[in-house]
DRENDO-1510 file (C-alpha; in Angstrom, 1 decimal, always signed):
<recs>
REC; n; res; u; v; w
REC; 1; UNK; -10.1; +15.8; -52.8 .
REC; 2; UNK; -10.9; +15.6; -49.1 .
REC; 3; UNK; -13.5; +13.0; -47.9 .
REC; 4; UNK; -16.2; +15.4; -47.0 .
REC; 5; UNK; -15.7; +16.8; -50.3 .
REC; 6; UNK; -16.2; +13.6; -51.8 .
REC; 7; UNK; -19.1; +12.9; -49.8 .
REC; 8; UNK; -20.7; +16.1; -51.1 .
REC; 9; UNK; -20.7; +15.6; -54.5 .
REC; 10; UNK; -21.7; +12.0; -54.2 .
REC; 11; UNK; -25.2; +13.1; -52.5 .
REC; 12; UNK; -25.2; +16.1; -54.9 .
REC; 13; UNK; -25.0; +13.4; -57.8 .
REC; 14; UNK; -27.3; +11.9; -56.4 .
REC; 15; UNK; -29.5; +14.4; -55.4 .
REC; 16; UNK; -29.8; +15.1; -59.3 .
REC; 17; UNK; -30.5; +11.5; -60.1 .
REC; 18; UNK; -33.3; +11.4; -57.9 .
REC; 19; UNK; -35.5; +14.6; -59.1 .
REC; 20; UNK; -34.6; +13.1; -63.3 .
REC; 21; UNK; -35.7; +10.3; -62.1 .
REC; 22; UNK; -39.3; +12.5; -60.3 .
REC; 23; UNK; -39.3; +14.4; -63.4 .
REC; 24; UNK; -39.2; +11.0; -65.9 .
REC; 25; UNK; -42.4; +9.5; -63.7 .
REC; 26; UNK; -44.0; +12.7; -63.5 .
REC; 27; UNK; -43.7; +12.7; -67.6 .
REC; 28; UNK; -44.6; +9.2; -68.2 .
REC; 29; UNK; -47.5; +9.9; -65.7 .
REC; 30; UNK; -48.8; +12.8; -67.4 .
REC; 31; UNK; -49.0; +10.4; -71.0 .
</recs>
């Protein structure tokens, strides 16, 4: 895999970390 490519789908995974982790505070908020 290319280095760009790499780069990608570390920001994607992270990306999807960051709104689970909104989404877990929203929820614990809304308790």
């Amino acid at each position: 895999m290319s280095a760009e490519g790499m780069l990608w789908m570390n920001g994607k995974s992270h990306l999807a970390e960051s709104i689970a982790v909104k989404k877990a505070k929203t929820t614990n908020q809304d308790w």
